[in-house]
C-alpha positions as CSV (number, residue, x, y, z in Angstrom):
1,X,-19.7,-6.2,-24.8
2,X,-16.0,-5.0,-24.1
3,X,-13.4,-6.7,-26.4
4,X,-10.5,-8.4,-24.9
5,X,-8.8,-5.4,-27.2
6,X,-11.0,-2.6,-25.4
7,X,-10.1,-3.6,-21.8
8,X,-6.7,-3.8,-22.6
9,X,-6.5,-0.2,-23.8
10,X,-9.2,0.6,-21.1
11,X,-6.8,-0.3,-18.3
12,X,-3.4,0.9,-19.5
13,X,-3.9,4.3,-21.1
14,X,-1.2,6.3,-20.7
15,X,-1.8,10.4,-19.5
16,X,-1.6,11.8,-22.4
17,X,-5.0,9.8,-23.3
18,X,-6.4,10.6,-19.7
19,X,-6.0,14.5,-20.4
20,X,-7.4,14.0,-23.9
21,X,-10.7,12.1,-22.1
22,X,-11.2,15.2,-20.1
23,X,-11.9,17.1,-22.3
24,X,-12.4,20.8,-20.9
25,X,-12.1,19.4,-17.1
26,X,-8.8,18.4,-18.1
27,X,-7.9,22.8,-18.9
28,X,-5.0,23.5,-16.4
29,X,-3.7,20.1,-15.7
30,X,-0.7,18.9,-16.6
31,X,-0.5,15.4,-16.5
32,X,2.9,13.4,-16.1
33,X,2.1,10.0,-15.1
34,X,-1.3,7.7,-14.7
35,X,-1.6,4.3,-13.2
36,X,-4.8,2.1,-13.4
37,X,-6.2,1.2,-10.1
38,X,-9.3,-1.3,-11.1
39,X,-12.8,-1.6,-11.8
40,X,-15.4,0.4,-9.4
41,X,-18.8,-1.0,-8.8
42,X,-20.1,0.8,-10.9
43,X,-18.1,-0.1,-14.1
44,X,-16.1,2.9,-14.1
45,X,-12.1,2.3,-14.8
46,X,-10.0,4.4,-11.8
47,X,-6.5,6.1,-12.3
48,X,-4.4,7.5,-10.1
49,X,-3.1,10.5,-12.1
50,X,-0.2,12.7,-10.9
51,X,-0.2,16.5,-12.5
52,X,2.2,19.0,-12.4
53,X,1.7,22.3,-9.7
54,X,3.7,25.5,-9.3
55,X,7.4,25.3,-8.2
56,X,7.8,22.0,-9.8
57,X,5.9,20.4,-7.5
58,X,3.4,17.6,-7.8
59,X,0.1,16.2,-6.4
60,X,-2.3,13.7,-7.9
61,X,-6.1,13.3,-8.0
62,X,-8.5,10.1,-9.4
63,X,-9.7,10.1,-12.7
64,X,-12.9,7.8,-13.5
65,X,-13.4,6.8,-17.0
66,X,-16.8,5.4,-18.4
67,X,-17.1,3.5,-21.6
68,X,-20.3,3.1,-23.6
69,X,-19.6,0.2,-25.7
70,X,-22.9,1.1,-27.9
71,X,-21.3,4.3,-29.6
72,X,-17.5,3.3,-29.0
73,X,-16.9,6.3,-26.7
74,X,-15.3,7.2,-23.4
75,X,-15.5,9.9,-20.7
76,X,-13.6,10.7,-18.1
77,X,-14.3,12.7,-14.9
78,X,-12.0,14.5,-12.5
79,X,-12.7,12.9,-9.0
């Protein structure tokens, strides 16, 4: 089961926690902002994630997160 407590952090994590969730994939990007798009079909949270490029510039990319309520852990993917 997801706590009431869980979903809220699930669905309102700031970048900072997105980049941590990557892990490795996250090497090279610089995130600056992340906003929480909803539930897939498949259970996976969406953000929108905006990262920094050369020359100041910016572009953004989806990040899916997975949570296994079993062992308390989530993972996030680059997609």
């Amino acid at each position: 089961m997801i706590t009431a407590d869980k979903l809220a952090l699930l669905t309102n994590m700031p970048a900072a926690m997105l980049h941590q969730a990557l892990g490795k994939q996250g090497k090279g990007y610089e995130l600056t902002g992340a906003k929480f798009l909803g539930i897939t079909n498949g259970g996976q949270f969406c953000y929108n994630v905006v990262y920094k490029v050369k020359d100041d510039g910016k572009d953004s990319t989806k990040v899916f997160l997975s949570y296994d309520p079993t062992v308390d852990r989530v993972s996030a993917t680059i997609g």
